[in-house]
N, CA, C and O of each residue as an XYZ file, in Angstrom:
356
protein
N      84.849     81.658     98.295
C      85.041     81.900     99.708
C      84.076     82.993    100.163
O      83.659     83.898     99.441
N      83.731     82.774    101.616
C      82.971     83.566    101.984
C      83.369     85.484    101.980
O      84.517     85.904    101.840
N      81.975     86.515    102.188
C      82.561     87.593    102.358
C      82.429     88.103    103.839
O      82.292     89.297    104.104
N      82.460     87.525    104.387
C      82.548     87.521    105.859
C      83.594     88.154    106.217
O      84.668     87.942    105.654
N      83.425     89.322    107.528
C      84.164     89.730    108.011
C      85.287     89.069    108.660
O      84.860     87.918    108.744
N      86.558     89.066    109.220
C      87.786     88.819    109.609
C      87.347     88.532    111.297
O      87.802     87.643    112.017
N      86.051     89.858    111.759
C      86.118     89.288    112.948
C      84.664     88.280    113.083
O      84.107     87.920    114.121
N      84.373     88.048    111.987
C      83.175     86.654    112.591
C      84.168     85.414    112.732
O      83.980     84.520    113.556
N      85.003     85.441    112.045
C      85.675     83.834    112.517
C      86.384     84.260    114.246
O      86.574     85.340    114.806
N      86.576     83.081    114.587
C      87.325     82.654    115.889
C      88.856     83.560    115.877
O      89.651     83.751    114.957
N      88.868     84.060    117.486
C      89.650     84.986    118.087
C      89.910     86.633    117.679
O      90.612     87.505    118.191
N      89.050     86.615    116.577
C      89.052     88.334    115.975
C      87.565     88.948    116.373
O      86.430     88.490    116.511
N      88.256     90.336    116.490
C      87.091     91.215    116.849
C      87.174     92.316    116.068
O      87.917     92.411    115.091
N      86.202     93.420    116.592
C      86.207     94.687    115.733
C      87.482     95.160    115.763
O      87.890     95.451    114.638
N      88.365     95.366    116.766
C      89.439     96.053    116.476
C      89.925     95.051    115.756
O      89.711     95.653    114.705
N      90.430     93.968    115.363
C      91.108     93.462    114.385
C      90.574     93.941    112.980
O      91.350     94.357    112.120
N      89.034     93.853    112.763
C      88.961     94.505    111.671
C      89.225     96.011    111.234
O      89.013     96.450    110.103
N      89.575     96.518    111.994
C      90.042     98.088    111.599
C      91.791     97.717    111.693
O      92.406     98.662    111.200
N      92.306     97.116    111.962
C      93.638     97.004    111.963
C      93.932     96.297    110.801
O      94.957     96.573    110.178
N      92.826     95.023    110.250
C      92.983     94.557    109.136
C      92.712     95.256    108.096
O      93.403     94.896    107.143
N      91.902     96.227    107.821
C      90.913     97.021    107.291
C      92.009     98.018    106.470
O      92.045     98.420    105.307
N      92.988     98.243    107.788
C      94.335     99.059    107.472
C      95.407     98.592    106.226
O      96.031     99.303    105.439
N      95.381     97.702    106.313
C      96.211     97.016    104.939
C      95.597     96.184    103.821
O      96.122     95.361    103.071
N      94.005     96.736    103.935
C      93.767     96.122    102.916
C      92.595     94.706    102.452
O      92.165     94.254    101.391
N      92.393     94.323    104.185
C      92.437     93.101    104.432
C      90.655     93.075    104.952
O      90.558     93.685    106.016
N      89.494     92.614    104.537
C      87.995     93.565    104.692
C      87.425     92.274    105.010
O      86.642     92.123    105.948
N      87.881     91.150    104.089
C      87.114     89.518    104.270
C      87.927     88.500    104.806
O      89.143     88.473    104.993
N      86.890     87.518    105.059
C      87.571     85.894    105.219
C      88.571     85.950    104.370
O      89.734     86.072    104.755
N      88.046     85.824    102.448
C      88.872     85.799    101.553
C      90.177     86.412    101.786
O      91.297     85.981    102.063
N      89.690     87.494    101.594
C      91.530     88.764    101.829
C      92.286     88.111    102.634
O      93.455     88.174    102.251
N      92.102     87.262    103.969
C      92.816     87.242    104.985
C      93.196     85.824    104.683
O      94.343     85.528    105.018
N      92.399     84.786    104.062
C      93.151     83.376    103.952
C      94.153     83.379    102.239
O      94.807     82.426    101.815
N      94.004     84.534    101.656
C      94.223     84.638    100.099
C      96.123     85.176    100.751
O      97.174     84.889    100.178
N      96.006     85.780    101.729
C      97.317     86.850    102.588
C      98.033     85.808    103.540
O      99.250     85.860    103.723
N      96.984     84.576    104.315
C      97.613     83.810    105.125
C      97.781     84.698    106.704
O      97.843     85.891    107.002
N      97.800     83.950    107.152
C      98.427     84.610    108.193
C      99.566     85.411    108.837
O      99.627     86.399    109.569
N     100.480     84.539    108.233
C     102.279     85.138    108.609
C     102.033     86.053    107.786
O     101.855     87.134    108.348
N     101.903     86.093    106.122
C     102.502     87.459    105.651
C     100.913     88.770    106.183
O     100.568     89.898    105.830
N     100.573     88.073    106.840
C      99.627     89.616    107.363
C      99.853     89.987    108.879
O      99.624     91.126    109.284
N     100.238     89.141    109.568
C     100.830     89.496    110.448
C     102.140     90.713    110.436
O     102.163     91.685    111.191
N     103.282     90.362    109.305
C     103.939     90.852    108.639
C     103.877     92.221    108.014
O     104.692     93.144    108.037
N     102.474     92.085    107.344
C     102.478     93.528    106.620
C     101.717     94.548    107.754
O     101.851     95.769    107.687
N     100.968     93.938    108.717
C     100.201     95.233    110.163
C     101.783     95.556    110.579
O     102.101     96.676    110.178
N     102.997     94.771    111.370
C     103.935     95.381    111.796
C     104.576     96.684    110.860
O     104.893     97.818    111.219
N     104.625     96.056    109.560
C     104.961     97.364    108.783
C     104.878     98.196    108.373
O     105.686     98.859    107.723
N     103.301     98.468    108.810
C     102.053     99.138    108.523
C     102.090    100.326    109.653
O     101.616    101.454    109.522
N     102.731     99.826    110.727
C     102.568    100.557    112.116
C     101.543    100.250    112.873
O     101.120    101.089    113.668
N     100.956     98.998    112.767
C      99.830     98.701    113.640
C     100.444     98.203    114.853
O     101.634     97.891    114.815
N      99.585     98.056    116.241
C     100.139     97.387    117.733
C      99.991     95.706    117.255
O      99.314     94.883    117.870
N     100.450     95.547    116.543
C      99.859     93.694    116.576
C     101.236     92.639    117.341
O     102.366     92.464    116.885
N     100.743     92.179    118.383
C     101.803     91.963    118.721
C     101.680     90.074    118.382
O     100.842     89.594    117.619
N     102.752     89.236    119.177
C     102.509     87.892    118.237
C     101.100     86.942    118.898
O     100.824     85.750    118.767
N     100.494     87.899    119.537
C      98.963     86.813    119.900
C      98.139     87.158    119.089
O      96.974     86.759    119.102
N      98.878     88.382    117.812
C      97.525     88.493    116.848
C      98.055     87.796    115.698
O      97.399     87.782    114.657
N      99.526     87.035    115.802
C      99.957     86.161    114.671
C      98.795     85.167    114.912
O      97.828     84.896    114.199
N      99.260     84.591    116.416
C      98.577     83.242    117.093
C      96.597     83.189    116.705
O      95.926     82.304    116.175
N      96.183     84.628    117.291
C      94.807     84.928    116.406
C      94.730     84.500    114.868
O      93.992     83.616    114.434
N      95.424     85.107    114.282
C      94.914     85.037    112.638
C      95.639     83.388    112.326
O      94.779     82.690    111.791
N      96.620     82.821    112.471
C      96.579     81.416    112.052
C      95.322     80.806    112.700
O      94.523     80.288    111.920
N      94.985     80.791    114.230
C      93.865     79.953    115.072
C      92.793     79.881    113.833
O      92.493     78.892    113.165
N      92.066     81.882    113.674
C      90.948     82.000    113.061
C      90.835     81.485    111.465
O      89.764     81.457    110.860
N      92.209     81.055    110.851
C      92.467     80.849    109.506
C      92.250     79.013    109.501
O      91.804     78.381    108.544
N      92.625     78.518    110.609
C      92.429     77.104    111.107
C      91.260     76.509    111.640
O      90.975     75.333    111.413
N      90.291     77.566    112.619
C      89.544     77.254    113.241
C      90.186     76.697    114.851
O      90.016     75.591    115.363
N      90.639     77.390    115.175
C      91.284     77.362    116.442
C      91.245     78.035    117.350
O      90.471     78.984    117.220
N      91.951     77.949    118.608
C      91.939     79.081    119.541
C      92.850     79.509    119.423
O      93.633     78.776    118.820
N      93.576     81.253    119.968
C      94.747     81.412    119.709
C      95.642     81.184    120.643
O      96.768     81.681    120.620
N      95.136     80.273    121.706
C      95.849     79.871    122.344
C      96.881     78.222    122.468
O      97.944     78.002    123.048
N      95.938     77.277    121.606
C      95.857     76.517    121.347
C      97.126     76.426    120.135
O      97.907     75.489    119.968
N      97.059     77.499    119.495
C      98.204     78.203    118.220
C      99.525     78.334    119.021
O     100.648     77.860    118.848
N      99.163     78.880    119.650
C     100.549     79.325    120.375
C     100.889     78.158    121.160
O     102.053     78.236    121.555
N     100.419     77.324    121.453
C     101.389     76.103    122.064
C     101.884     75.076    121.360
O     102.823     74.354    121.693
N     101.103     75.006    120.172
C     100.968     73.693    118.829
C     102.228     74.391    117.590
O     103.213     73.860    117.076
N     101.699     75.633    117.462
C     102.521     76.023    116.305
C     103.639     77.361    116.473
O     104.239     77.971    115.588
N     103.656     77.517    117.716
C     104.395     78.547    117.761
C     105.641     78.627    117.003
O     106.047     79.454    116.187
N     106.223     77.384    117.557
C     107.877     77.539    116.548
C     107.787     77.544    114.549
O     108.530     78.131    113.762
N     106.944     76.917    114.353
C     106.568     76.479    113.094
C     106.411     78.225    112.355
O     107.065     78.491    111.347
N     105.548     79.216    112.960
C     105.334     80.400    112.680
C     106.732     81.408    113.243
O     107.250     82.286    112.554
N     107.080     81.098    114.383
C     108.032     81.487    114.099
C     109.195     81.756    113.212
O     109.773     82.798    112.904
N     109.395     80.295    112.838
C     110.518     80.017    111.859
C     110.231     80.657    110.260
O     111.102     80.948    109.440
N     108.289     80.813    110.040
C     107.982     81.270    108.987
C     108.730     82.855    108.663
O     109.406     83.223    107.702
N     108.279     83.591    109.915
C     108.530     84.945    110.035
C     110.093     84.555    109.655
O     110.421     84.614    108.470
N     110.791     84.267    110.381
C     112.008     84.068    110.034
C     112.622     83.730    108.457
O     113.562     84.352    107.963
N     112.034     82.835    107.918
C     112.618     82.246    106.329
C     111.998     84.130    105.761
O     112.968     84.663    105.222
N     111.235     84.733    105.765
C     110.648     85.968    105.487
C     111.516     87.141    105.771
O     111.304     88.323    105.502
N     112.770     86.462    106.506
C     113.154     87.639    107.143
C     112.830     88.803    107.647
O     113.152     89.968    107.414
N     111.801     88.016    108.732
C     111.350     89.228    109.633
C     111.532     88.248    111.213
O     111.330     87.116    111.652
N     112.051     89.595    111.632
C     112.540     89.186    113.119
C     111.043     89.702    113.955
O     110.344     90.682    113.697
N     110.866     88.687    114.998
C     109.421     88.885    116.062
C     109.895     89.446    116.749
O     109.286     89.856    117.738
């Protein structure tokens, strides 16, 4: 896998990479190896602002999507993930 930054793929930018950067998270790799939900997961616990359009971001950019496009297609699906995880959105 590539070592490409988190914000060259689709819907991430520099601040995502310093928020990703924060737990750990530096490449493409790191971030599809983490998935989306459980990194979404570990920034909230982390104390980062990520709120759920940066869930909708990191599945889109992990898919090749928009994160908007995420949020109308898969919202419940990620939802329910966070949920089996027991983590409340």
């Amino acid at each position: 896998m590539s070592a490409r930054r988190p914000s060259d793929l689709l819907n991430l930018g520099p601040k995502s990479d310093a928020m990703l950067a924060a737990i750990g998270i530096r490449t493409h790799a790191d971030l599809a190896a983490r998935g989306a939900v459980d990194t979404y997961i570990a920034l909230k616990r982390a104390g980062q602002p990520a709120s759920l359009n940066m869930l909708w971001a990191l599945e889109g950019a992990l898919t090749g999507r928009h994160w908007r496009a995420v949020a109308q297609e898969d919202r419940l699906r990620l939802l329910l993930a966070l949920e089996e995880r027991g983590f409340k959105a």
